[in-house]
N, C-alpha and C positions, 0 to 999 in steps of 0.2 A: 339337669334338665328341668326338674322342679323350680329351680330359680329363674330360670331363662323365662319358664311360663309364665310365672308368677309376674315377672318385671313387664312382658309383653300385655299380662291383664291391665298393671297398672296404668301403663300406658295407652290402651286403651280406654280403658274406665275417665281418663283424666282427658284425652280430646275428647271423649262423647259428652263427661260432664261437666269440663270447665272450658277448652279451646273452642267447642262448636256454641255453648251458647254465651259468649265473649264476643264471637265474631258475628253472632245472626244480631247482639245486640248494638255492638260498634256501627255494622254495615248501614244498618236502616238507619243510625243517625246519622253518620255521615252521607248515605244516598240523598236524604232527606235536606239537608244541607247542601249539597252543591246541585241538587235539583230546582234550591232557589234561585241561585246566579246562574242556572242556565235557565229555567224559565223564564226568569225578568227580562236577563240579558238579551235572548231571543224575542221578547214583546218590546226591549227598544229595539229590534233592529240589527241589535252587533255578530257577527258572525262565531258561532261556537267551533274549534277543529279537534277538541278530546275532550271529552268527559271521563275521567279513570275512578275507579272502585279503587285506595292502596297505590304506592309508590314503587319506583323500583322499574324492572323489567315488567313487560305483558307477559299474564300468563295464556289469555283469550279474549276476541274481543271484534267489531265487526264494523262498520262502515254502513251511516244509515244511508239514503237518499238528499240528505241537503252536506252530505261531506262530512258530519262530524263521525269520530275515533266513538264507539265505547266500549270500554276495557276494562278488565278486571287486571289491578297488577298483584305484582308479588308479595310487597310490603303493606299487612293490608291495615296498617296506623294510620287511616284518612283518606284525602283524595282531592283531587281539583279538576276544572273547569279552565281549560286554554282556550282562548278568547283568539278571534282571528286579530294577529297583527302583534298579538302578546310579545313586548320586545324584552322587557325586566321590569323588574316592581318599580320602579322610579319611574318610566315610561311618560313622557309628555306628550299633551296633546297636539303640540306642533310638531311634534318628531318625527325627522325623515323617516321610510324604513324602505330603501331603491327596490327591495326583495319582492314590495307589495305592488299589483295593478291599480289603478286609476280605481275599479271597477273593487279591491279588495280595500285600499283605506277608507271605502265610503263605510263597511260595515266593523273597520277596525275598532279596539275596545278606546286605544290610547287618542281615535282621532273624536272619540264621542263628547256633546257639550258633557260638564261635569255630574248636572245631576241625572243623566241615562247611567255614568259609572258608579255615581252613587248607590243610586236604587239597586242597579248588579248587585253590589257589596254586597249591602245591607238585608238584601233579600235571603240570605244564607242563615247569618242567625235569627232575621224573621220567621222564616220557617219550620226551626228549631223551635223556636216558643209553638207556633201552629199544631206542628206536631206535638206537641206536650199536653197543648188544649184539647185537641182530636183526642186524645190517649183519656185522659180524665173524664171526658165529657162522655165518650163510650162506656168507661166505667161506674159513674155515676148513673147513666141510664140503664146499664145490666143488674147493678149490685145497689142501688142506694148509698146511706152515710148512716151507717151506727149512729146516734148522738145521745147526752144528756146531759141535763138542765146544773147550772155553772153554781150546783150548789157546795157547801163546805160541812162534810159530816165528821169529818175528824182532824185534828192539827196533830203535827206530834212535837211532842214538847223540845223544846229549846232551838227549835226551827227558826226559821227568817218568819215566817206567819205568825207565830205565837210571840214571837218578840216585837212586832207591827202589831201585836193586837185583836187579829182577828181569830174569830170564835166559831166555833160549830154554829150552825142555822146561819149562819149569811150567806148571801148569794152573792157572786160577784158581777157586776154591772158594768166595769169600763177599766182598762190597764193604760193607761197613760193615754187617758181622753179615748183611747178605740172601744168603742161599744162590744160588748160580748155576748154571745146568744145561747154557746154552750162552752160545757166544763175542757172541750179540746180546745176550743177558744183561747182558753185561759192558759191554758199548756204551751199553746203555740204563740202567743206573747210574750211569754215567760222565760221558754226554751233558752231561747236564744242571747239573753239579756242577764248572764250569769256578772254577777261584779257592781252591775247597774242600779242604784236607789229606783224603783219604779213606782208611779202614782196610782194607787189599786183605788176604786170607789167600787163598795158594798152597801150590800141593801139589808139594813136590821131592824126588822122588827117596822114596817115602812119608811123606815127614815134612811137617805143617805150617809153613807161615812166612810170618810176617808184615811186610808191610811197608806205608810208607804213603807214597804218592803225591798230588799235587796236579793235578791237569789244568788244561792249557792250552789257551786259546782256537785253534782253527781256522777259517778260512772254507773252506766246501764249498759243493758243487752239489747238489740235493736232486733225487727223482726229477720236479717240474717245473719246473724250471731257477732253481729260485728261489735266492738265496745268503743259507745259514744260517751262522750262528756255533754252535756247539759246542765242549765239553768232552773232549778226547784225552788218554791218556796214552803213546804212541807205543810201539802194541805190534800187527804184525799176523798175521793166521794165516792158513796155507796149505791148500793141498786133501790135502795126506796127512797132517797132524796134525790139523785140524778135522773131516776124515769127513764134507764138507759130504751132506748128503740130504734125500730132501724126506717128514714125516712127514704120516699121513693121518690124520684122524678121527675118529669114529661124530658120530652128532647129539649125544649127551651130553655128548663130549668137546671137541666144537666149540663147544658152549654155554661151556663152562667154560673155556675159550680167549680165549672171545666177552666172558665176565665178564673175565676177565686183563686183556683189551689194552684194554678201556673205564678199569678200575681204572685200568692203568699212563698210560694218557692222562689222567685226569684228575687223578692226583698228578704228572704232568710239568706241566700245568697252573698248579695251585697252585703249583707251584714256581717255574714264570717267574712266576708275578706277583707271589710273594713276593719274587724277587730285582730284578724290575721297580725294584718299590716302593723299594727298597734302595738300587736305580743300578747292581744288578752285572747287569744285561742291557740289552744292545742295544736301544735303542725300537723302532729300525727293523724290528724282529723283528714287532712288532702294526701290523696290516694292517684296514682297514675295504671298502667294498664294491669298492672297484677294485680292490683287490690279491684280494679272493675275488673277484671275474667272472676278472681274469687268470688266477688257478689254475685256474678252472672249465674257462673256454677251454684251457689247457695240458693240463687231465685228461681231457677229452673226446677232443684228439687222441690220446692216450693208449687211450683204450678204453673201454666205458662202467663196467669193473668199477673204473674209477680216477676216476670223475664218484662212483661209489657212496661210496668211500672218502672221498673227500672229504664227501659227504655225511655220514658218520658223523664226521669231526672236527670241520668245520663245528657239528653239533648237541651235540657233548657239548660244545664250546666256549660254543655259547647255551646250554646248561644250565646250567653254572657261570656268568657273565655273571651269569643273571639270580637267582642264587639271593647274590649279593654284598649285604650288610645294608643299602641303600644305596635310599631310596623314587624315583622309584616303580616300582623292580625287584620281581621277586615277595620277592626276600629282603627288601625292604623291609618289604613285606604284612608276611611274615612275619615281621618283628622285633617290629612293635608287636600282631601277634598273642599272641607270646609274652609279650609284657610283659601284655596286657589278662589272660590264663590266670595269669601268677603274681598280679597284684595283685586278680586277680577283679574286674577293673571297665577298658574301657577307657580308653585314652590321652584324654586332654582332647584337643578340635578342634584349639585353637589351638596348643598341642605338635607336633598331627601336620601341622597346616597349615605351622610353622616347618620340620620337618624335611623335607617335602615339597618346600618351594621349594630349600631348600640342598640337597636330592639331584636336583633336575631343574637345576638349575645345574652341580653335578659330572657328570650323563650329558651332560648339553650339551658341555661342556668336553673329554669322552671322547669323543664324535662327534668335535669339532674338530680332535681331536689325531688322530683316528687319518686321517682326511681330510685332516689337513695331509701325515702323513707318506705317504700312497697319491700324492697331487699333488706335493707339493715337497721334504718331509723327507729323503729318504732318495733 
């Protein structure tokens, strides 16, 4: 009996604190996400008949006043937007569909000039970044930005810094031409850029000088226990040369904050996946649904403004995802979008039918891997 209880704690203790906040953090992105292609898609005109929460069977769900489904289904790994007239992802714009009235292929998605279908797409992972910006931009208006001043009080010896050169009392000035204002400045240049010869300019003694350092790999502890590898160059700063403080403010200046650390998130992005792609990063780094419920769960005990944060990485991460040229992601849509606007005519079926199977074979393949490395990889 004691066991029985014991197992039924754990299971609960484990949907309160890792399945429910996985899913309160999943939902809102993906709500947020196909709340762009049905808002846009609705401002051209095209007809929406389901919006779903999750795949699979309906568990509940209702019937507004202009006809569309909305539903929460059973699978709840995403969700879409069915477009009146949706015949398959290949779908042309001159294509019969006898099923459809006079009166329904006027608001059909497949019969729209191309950039109404474009702007749908694309509006999914725009939204995603929006939501990321909203996220940070409330944040910086509530709480401010710790910072300080990008100074160097100590090297440690036989580091990539002390072998470049540089000395206690410099300041740092600019990491490969980008200007630097504080000591996270420098971090987050750095980070990212493990293996890389980098162009560092410091300020000694007033003079400029340059030197150039290569960062080396580190494992750390991240603030949800998770162990990342990063880019050091073994230099750290103290509380009376950095002036740490914490700066506050206005909504405008929080917006423009809020745009910063969306940017700077989404060029650190691009960039692991371009060194991904290369071999110069860790796999173990990409994480699919267990490794997000685990953070969920680790940010939740955390507080709920660190469930939120993760929500914004979480979504600017499915924005980029799904904007990759690769069918049947939106950047997919959107590649043979482009191609139908330059040649003024679309792609033949049977092109988009081939590229179609070869890029749900490569998402397939990307599920697998990243579900290999959440279970057993890493």
């Amino acid at each position: 009996m004691a066991e029985i209880t014991a197992s039924l704690m754990w299971l609960m203790n484990f949907m309160l604190g890792t399945i429910l906040p996985f899913l309160f953090v999943l939902t809102i992105v993906v709500f947020v996400h196909e709340m762009g292609h049905y808002l846009v898609g609705r401002w051209c005109g095209i007809g929406v008949r389901a919006f779903s929460i999750g795949f699979g069977p309906e568990l509940f769900g209702f019937n507004d006043r202009r006809g569309t489904r909305w539903k929460l289904s059973a699978i709840p790994l995403g969700g879409y937007v069915k477009f009146a007239g949706d015949m398959s992802v290949t779908s042309r714009p001159d294509a019969a569909d006898d099923n459809l009235s006079e009166e329904e292929r006027k608001v059909a998605f497949h019969t729209q000039p191309v950039w109404k279908r474009a702007a749908t797409v694309f509006a999914g992972p725009l939204f995603n970044f929006l939501l990321t910006i909203a996220v940070f931009t409330v944040m910086f208006a509530m709480f401010g930005k710790f910072v300080s001043e990008p100074m160097v009080a100590e090297v440690r010896p036989d580091s990539p810094a002390a072998e470049a050169g540089i000395q206690p009392g410099d300041r740092f000035f600019a990491v490969e031409g980008t200007r630097v204002e504080t000591f996270s400045d420098v971090q987050r240049l750095v980070s990212g850029r493990a293996g890389d010869p980098l162009r560092i300019t410091l300020v000694r003694e007033g003079e400029e000088v340059e030197v150039t350092a290569t960062p080396e790999i580190v494992e750390q502890k991240d603030a949800l226990g998770n162990t990342v590898k990063i880019g050091v160059i073994g230099v750290v700063n103290n509380e009376e040369l950095g002036q740490f403080r914490r700066v506050e403010f206005g909504p405008l200046e929080a917006l423009k904050e809020g745009v910063a650390e969306t940017g700077f998130i989404m060029l650190r992005t691009g960039q692991f996946m371009k060194r991904l792609v290369t071999g110069r990063e860790d796999r173990c780094q990409l994480g699919g649904p267990v490794k997000i419920a685990d953070m969920a769960g680790k940010a939740a005990t955390l507080g709920f403004e660190w469930l939120i944060q993760l929500v914004a990485l979480l979504s600017v991460g499915i924005g980029i995802l799904n904007l990759l040229p690769i069918p049947p992601l939106d950047g997919g849509h959107l590649m043979f979008y482009g191609l139908e606007a330059v040649m003024r005519r679309p792609v033949s079926e049977q092109v988009m039918e081939q590229f179609y199977r070869v890029g749900m074979l490569v998402v397939l393949a990307f599920m697998g891997f990243v579900f290999w490395n959440d279970l057993f990889g890493c």
